[in-house]
PQR file with spaces between the fields and no chain letter, atoms N, CA, C, O and H, PARSE charges and radii, in Angstrom:
ATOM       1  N    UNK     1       0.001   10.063   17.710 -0.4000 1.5000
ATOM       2  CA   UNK     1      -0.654    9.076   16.886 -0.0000 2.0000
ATOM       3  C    UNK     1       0.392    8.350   16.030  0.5500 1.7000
ATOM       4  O    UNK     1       1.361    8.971   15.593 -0.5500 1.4000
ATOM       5  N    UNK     2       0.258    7.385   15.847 -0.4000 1.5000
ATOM       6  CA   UNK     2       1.088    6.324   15.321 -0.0000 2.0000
ATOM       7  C    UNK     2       0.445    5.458   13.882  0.5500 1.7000
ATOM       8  O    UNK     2      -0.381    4.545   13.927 -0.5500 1.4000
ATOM       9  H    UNK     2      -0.529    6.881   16.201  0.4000 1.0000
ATOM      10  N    UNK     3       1.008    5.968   12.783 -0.4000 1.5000
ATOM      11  CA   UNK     3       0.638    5.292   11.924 -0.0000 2.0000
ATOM      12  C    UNK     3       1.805    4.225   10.917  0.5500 1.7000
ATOM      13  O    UNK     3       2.904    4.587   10.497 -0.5500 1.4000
ATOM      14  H    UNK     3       1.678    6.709   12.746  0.4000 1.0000
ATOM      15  N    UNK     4       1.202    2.959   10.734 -0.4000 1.5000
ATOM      16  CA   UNK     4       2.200    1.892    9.961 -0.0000 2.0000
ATOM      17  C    UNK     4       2.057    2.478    8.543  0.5500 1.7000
ATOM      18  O    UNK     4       1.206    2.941    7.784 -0.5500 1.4000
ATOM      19  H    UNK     4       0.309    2.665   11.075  0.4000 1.0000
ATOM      20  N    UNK     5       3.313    2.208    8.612 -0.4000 1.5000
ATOM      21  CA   UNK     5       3.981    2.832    7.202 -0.0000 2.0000
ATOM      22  C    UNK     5       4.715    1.553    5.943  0.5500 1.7000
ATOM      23  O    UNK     5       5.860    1.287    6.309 -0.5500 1.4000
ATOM      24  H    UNK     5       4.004    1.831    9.229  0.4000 1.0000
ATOM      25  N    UNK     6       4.412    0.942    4.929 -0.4000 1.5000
ATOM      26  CA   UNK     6       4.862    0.188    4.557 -0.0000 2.0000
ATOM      27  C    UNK     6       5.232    0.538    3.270  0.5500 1.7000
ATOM      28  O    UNK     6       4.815    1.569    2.742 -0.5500 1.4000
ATOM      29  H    UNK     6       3.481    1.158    4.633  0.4000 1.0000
ATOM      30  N    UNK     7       6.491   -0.767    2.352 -0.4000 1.5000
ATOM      31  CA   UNK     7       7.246   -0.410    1.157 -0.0000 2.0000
ATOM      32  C    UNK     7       6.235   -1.953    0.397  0.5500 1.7000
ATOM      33  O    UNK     7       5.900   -3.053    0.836 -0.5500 1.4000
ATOM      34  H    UNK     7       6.829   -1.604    2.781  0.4000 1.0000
ATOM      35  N    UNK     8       6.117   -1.455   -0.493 -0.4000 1.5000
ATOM      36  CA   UNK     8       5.716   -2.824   -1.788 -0.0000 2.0000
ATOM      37  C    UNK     8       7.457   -3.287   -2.046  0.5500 1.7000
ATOM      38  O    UNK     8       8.445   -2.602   -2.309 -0.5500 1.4000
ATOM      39  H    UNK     8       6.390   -0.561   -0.851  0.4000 1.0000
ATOM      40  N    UNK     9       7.243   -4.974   -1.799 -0.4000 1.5000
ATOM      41  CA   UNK     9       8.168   -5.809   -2.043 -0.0000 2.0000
ATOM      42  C    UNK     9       7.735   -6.848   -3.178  0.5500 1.7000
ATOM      43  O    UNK     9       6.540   -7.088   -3.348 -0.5500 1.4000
ATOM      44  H    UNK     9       6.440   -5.530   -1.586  0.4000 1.0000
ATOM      45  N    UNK    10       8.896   -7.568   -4.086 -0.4000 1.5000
ATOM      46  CA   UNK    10       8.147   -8.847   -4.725 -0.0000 2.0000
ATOM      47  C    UNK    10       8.068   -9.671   -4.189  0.5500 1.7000
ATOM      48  O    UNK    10       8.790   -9.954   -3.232 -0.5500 1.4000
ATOM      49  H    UNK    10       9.867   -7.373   -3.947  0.4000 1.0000
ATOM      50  N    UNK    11       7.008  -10.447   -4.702 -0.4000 1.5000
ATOM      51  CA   UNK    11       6.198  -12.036   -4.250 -0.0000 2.0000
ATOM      52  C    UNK    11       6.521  -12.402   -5.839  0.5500 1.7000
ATOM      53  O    UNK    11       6.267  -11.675   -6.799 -0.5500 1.4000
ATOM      54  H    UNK    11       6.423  -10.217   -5.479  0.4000 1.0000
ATOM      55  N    UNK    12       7.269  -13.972   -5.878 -0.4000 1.5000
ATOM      56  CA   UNK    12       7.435  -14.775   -6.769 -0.0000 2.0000
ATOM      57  C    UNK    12       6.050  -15.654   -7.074  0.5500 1.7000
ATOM      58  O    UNK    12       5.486  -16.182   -6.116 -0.5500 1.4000
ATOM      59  H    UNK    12       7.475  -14.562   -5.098  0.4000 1.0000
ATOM      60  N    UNK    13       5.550  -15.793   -8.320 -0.4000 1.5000
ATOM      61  CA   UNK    13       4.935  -16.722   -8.076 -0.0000 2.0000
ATOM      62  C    UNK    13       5.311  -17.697   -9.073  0.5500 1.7000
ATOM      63  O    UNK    13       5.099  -17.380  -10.244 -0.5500 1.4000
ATOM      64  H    UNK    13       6.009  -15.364   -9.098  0.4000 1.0000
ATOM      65  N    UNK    14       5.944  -19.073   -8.779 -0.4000 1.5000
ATOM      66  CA   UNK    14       6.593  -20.306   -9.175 -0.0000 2.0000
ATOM      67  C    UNK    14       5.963  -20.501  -10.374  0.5500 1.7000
ATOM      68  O    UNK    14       6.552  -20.330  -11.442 -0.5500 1.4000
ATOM      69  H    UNK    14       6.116  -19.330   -7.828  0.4000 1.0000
ATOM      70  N    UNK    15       4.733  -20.871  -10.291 -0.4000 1.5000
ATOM      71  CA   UNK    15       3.897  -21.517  -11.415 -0.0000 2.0000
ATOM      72  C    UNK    15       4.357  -20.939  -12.146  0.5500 1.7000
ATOM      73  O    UNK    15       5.295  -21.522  -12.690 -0.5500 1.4000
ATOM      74  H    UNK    15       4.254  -21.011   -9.424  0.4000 1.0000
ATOM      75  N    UNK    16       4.043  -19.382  -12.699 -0.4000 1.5000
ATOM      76  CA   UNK    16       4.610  -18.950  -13.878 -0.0000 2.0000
ATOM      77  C    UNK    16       5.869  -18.478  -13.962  0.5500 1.7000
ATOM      78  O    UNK    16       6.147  -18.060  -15.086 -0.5500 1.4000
ATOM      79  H    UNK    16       3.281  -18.908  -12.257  0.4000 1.0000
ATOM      80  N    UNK    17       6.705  -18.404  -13.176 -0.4000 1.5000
ATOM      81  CA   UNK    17       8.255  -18.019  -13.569 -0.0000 2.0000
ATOM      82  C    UNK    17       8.942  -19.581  -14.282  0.5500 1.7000
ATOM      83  O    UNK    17       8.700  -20.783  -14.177 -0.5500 1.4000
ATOM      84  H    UNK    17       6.479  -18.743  -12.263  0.4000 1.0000
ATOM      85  N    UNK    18       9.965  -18.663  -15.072 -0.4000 1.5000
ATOM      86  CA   UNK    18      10.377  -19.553  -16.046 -0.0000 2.0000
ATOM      87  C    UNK    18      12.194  -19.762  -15.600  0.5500 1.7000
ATOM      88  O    UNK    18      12.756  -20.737  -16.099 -0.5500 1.4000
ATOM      89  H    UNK    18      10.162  -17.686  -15.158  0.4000 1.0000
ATOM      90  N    UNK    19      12.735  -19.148  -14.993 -0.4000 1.5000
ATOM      91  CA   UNK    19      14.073  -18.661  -14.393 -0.0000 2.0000
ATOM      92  C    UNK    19      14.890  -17.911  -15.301  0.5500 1.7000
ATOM      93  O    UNK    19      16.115  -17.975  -15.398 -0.5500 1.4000
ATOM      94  H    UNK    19      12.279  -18.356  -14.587  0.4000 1.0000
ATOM      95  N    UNK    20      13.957  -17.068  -16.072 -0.4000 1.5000
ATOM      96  CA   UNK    20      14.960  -16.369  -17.233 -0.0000 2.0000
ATOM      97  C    UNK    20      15.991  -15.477  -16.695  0.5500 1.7000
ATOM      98  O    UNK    20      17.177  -15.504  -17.024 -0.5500 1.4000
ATOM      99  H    UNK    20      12.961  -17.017  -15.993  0.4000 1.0000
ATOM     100  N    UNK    21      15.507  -14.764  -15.930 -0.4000 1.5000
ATOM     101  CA   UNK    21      16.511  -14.004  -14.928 -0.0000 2.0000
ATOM     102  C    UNK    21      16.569  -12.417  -15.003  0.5500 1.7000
ATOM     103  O    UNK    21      17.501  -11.797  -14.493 -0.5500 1.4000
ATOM     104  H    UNK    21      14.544  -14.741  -15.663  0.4000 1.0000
ATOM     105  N    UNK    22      16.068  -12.121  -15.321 -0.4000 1.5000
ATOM     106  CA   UNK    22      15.135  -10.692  -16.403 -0.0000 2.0000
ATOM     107  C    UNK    22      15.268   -9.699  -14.850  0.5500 1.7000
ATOM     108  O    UNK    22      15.931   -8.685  -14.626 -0.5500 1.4000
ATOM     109  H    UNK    22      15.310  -12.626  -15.735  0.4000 1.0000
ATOM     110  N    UNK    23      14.788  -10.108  -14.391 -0.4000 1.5000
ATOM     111  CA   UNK    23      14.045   -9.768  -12.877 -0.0000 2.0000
ATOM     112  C    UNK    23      15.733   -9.204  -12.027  0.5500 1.7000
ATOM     113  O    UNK    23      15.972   -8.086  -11.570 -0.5500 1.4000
ATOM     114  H    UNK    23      14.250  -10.931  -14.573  0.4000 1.0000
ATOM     115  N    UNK    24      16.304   -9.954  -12.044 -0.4000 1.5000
ATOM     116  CA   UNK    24      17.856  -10.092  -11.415 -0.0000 2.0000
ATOM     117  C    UNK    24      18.372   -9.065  -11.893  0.5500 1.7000
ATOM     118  O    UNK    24      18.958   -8.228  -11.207 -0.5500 1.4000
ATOM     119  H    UNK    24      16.110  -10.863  -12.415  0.4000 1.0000
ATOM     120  N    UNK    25      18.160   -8.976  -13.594 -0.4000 1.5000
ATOM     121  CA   UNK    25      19.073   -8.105  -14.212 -0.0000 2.0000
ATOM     122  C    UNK    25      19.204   -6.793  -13.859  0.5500 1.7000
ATOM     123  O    UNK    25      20.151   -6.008  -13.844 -0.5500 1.4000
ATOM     124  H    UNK    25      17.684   -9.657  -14.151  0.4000 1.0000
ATOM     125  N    UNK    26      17.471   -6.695  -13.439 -0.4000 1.5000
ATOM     126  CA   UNK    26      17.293   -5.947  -13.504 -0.0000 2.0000
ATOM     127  C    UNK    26      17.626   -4.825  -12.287  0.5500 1.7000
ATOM     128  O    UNK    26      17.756   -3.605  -12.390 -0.5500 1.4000
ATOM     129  H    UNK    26      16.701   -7.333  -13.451  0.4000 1.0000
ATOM     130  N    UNK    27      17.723   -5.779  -10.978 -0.4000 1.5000
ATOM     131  CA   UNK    27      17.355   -5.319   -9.813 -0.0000 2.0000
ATOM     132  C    UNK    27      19.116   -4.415   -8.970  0.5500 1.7000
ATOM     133  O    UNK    27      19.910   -5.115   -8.341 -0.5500 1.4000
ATOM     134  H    UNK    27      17.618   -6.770  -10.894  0.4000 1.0000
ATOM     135  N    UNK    28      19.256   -3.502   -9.092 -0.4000 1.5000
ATOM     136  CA   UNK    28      20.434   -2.710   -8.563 -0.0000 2.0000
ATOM     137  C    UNK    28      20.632   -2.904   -7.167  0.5500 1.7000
ATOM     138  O    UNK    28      21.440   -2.148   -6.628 -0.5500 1.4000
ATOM     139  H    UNK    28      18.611   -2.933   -9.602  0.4000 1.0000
ATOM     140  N    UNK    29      19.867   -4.050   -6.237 -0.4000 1.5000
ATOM     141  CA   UNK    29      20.157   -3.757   -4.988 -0.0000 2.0000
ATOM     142  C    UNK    29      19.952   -5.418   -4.586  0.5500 1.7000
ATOM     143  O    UNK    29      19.638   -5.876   -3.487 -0.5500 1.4000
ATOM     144  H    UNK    29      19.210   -4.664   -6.675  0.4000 1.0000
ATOM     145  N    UNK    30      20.378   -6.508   -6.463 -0.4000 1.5000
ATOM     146  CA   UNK    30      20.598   -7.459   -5.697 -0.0000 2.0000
ATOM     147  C    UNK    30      19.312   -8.118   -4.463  0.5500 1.7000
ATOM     148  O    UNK    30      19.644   -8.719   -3.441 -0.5500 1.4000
ATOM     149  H    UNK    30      20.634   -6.137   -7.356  0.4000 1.0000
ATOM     150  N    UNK    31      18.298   -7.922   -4.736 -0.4000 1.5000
ATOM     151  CA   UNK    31      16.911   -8.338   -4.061 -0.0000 2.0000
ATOM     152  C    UNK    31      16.478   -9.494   -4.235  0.5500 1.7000
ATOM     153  O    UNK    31      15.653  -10.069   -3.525 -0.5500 1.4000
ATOM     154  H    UNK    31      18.027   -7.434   -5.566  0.4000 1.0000
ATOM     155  N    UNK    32      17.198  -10.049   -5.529 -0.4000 1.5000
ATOM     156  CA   UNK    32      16.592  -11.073   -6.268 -0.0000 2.0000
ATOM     157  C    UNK    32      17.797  -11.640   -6.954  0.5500 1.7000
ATOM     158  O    UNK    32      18.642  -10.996   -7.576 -0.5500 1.4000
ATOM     159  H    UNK    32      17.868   -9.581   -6.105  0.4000 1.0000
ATOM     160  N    UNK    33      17.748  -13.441   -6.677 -0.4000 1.5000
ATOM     161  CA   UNK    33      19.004  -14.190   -7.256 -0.0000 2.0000
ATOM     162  C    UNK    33      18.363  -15.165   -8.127  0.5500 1.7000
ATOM     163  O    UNK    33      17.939  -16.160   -7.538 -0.5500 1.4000
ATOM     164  H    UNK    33      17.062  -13.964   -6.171  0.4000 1.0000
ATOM     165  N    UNK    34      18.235  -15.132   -9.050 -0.4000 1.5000
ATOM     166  CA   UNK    34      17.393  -16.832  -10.119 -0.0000 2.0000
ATOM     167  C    UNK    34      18.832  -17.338  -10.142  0.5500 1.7000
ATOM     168  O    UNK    34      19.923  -16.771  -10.216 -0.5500 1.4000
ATOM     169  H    UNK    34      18.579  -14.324   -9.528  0.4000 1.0000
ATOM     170  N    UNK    35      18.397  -18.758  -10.041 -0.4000 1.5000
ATOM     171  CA   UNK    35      18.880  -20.367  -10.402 -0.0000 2.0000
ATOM     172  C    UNK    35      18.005  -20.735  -11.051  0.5500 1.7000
ATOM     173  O    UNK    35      16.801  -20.877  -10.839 -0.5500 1.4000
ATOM     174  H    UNK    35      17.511  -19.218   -9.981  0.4000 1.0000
ATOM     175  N    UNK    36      18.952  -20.978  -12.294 -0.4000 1.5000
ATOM     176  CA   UNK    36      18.343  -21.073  -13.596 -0.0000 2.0000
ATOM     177  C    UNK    36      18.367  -22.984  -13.439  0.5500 1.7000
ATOM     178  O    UNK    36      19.365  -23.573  -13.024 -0.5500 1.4000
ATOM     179  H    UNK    36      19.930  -20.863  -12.466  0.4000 1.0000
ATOM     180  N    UNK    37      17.340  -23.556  -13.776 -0.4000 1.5000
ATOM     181  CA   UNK    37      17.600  -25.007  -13.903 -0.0000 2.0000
ATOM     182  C    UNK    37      18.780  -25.457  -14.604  0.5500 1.7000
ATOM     183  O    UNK    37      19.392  -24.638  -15.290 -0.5500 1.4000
ATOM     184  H    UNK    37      16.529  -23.077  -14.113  0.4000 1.0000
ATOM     185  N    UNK    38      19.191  -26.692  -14.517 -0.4000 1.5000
ATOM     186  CA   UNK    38      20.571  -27.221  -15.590 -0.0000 2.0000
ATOM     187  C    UNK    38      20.811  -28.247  -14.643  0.5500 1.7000
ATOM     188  O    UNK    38      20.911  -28.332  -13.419 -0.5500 1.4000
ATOM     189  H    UNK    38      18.694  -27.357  -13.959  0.4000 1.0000
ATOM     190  N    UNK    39      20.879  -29.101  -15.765 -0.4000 1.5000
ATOM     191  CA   UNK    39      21.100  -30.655  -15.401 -0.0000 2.0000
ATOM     192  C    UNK    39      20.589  -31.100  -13.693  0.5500 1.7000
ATOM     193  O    UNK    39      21.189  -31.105  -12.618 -0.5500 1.4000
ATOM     194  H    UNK    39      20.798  -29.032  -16.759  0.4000 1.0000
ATOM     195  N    UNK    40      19.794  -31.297  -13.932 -0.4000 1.5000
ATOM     196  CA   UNK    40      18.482  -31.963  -12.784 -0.0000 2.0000
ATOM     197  C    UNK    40      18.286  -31.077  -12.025  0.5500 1.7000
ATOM     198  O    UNK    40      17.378  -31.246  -11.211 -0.5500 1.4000
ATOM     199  H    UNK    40      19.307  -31.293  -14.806  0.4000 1.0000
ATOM     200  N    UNK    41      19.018  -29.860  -11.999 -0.4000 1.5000
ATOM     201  CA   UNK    41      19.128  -28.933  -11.137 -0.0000 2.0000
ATOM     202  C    UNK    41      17.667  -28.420  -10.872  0.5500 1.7000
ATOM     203  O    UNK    41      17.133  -28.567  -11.971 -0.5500 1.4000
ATOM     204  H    UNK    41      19.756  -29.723  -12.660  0.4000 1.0000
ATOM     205  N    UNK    42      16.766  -27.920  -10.054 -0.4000 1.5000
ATOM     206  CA   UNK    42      15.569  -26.946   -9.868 -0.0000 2.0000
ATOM     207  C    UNK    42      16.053  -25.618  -10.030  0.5500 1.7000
ATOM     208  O    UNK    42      17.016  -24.955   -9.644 -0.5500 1.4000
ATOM     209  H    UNK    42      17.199  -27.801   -9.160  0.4000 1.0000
ATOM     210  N    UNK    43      15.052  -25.467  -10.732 -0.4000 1.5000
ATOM     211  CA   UNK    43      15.321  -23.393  -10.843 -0.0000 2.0000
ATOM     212  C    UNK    43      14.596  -23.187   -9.277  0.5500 1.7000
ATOM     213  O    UNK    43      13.939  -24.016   -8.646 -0.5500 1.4000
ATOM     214  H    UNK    43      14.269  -26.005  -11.046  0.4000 1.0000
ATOM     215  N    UNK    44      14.959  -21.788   -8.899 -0.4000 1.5000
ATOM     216  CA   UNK    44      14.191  -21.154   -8.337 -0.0000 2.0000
ATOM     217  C    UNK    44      14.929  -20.055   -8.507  0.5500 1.7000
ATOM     218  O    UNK    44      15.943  -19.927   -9.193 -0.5500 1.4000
ATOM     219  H    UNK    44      15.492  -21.115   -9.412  0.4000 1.0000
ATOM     220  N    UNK    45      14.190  -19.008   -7.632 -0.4000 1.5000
ATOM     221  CA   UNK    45      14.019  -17.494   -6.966 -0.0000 2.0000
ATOM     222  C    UNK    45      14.089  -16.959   -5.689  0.5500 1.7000
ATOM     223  O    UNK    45      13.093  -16.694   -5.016 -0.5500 1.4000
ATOM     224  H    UNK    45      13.366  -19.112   -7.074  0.4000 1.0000
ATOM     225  N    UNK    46      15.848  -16.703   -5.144 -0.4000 1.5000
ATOM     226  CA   UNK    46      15.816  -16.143   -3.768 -0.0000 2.0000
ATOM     227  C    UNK    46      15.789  -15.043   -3.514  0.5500 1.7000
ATOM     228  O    UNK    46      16.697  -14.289   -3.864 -0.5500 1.4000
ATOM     229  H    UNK    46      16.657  -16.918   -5.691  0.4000 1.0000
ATOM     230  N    UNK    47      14.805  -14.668   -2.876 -0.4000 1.5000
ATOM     231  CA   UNK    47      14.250  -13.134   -2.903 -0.0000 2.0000
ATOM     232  C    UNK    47      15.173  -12.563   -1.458  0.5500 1.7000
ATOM     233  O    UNK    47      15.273  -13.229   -0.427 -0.5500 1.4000
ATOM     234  H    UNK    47      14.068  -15.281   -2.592  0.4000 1.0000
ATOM     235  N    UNK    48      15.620  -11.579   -1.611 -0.4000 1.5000
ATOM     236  CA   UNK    48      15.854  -11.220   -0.246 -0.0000 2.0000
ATOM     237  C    UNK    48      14.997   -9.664    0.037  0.5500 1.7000
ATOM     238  O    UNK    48      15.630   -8.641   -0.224 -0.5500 1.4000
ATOM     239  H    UNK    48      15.539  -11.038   -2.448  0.4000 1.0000
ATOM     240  N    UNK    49      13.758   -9.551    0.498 -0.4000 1.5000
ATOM     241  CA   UNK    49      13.128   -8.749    1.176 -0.0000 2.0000
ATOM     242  C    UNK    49      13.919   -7.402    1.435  0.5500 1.7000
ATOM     243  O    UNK    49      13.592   -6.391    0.813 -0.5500 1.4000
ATOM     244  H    UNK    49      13.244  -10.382    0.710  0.4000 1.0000
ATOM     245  N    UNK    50      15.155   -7.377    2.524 -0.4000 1.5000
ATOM     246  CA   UNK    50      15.202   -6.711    3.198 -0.0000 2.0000
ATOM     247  C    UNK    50      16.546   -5.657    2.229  0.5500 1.7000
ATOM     248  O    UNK    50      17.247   -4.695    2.545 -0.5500 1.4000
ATOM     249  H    UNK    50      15.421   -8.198    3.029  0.4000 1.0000
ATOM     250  N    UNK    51      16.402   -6.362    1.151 -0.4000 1.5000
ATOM     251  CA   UNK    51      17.398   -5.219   -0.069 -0.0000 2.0000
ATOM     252  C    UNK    51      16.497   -4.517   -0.521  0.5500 1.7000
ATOM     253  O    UNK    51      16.717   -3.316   -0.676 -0.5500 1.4000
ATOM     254  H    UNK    51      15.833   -7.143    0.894  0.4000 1.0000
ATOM     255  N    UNK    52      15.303   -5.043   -0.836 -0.4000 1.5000
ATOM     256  CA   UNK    52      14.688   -4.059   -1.725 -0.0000 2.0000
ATOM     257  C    UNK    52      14.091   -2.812   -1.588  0.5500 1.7000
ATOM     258  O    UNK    52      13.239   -2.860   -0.701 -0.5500 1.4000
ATOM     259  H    UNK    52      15.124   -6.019   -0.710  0.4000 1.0000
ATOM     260  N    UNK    53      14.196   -1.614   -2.147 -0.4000 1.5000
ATOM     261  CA   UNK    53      13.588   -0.437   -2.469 -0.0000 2.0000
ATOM     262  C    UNK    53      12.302   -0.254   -2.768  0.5500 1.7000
ATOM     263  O    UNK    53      11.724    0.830   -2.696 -0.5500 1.4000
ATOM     264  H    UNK    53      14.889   -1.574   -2.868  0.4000 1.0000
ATOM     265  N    UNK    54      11.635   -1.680   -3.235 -0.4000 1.5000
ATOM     266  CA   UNK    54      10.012   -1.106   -3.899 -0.0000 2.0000
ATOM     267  C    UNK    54      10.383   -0.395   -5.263  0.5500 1.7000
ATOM     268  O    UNK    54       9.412    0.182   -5.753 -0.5500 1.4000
ATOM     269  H    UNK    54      12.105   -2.561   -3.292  0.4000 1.0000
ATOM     270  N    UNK    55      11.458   -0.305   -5.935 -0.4000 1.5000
ATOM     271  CA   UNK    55      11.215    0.469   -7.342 -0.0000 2.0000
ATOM     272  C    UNK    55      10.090   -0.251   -8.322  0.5500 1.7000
ATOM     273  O    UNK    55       9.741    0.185   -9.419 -0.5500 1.4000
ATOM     274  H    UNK    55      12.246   -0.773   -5.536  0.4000 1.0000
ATOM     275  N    UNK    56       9.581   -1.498   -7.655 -0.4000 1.5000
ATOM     276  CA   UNK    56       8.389   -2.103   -9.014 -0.0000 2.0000
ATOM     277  C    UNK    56       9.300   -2.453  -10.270  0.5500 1.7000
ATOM     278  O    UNK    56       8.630   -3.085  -11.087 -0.5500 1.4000
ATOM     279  H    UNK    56       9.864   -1.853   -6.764  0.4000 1.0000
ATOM     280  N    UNK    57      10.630   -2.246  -10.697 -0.4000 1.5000
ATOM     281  CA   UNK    57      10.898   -2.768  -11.624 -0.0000 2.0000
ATOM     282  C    UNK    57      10.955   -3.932  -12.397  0.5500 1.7000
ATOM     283  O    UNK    57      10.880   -4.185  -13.600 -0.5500 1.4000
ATOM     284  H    UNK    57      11.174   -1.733  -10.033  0.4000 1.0000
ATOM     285  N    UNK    58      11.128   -4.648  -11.236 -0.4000 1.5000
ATOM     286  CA   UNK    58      11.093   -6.278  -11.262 -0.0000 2.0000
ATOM     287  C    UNK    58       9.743   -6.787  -12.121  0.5500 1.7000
ATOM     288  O    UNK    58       9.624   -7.400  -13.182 -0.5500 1.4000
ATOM     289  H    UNK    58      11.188   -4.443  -10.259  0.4000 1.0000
ATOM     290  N    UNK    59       8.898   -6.305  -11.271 -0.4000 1.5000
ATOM     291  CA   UNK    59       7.440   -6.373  -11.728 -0.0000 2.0000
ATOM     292  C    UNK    59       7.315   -6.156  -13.773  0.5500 1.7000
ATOM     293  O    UNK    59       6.746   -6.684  -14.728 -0.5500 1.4000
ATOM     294  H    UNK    59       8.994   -5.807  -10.410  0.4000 1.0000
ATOM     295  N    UNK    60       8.060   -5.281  -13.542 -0.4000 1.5000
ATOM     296  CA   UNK    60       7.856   -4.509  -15.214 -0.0000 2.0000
ATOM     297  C    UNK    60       8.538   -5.433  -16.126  0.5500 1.7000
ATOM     298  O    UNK    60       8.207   -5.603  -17.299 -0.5500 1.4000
ATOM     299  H    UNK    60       8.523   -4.852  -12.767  0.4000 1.0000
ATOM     300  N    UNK    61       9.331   -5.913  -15.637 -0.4000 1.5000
ATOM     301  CA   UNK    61      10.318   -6.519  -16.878 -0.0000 2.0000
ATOM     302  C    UNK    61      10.214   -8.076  -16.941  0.5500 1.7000
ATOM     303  O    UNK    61      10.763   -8.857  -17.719 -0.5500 1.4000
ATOM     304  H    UNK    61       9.600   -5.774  -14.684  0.4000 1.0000
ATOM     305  N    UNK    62       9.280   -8.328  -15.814 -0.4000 1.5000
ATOM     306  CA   UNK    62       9.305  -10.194  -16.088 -0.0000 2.0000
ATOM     307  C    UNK    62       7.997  -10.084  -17.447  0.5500 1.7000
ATOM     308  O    UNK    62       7.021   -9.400  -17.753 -0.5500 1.4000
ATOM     309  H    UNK    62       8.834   -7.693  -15.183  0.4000 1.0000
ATOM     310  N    UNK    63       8.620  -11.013  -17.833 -0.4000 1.5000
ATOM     311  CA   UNK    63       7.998  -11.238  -19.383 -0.0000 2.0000
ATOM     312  C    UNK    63       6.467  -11.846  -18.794  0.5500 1.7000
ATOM     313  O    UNK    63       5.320  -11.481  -19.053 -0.5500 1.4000
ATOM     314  H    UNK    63       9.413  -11.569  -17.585  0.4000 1.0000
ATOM     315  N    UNK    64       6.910  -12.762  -18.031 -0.4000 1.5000
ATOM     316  CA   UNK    64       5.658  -13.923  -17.504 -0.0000 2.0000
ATOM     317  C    UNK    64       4.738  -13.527  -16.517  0.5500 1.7000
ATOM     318  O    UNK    64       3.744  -14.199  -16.240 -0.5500 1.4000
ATOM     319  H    UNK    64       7.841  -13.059  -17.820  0.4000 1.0000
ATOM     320  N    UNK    65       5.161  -11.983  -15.732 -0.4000 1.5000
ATOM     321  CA   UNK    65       3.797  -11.763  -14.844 -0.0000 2.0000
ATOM     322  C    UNK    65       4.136  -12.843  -13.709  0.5500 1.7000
ATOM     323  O    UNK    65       3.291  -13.719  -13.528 -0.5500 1.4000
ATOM     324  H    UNK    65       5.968  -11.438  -15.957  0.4000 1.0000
ATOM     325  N    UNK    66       4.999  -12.852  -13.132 -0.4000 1.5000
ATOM     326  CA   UNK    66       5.072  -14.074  -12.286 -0.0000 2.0000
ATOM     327  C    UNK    66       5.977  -12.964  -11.315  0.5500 1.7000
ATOM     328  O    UNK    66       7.003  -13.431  -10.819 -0.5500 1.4000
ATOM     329  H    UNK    66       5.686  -12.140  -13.279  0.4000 1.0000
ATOM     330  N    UNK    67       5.708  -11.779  -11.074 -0.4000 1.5000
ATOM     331  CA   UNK    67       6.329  -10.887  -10.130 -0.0000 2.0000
ATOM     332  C    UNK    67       4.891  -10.031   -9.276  0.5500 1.7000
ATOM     333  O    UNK    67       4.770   -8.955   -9.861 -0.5500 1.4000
ATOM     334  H    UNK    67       4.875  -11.400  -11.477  0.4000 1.0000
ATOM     335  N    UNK    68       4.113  -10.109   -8.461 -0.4000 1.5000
ATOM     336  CA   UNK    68       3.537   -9.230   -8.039 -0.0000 2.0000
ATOM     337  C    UNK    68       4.108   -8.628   -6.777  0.5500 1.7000
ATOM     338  O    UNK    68       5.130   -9.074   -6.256 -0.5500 1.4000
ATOM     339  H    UNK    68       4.212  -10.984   -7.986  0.4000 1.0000
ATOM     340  N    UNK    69       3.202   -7.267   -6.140 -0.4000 1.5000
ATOM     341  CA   UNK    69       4.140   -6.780   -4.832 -0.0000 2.0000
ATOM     342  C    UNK    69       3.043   -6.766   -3.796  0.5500 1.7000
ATOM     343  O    UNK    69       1.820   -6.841   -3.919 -0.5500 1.4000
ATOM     344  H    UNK    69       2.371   -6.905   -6.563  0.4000 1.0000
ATOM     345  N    UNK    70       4.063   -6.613   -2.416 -0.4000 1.5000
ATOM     346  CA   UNK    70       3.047   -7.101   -1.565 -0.0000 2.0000
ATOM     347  C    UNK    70       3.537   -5.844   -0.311  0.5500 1.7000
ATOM     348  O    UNK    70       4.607   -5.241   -0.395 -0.5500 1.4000
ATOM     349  H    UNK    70       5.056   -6.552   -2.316  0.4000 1.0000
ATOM     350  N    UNK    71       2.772   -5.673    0.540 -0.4000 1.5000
ATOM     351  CA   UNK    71       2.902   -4.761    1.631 -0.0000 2.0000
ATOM     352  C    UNK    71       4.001   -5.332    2.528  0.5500 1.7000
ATOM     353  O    UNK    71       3.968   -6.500    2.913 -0.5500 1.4000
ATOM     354  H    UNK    71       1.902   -6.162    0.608  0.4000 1.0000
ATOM     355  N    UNK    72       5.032   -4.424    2.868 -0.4000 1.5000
ATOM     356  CA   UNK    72       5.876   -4.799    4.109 -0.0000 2.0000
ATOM     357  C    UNK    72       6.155   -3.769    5.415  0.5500 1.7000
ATOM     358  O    UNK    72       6.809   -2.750    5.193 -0.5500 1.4000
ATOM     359  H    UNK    72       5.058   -3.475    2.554  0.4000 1.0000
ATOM     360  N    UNK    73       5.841   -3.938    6.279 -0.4000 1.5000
ATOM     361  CA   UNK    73       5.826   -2.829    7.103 -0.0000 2.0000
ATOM     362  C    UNK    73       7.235   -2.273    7.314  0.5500 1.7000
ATOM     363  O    UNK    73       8.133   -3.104    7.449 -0.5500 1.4000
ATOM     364  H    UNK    73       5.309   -4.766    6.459  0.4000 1.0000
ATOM     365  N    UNK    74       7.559   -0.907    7.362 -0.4000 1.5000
ATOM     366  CA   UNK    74       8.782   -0.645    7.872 -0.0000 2.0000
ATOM     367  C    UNK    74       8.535    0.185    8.636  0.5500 1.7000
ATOM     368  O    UNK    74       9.433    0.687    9.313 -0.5500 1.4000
ATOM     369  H    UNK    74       6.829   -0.232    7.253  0.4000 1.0000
């Protein structure tokens, strides 16, 4: 019998992230890169999936709630 087995990863969600970078600081395996806006620049959030552990930390420390986790099969 064969059962799927999955890790909780973050899902950014734009609207409320602010690019403080909280999330980055936090993350030991490098999962997560903010570009912080500056001069016309766009912020965003490059997530890379396939670093992360699932520790949920990310989640804990964004001020804004703009981190939830999502199922990934491994």
């Amino acid at each position: 019998m064969e059962k799927q087995v999955y890790i909780r990863i973050q899902e950014i969600d734009r609207a409320k992230c602010d690019y403080c970078g909280e999330c980055s600081k936090f993350c030991e395996y490098n999962a997560l890169f903010v570009v912080r806006p500056k001069d016309g620049i766009k912020g965003d959030v490059l997530s890379f999936p396939q670093l992360c552990h699932g520790c949920g930390g990310c989640t804990i420390v964004c001020p804004r709630d703009a981190i939830t986790e999502q199922n990934r099969g491994i």
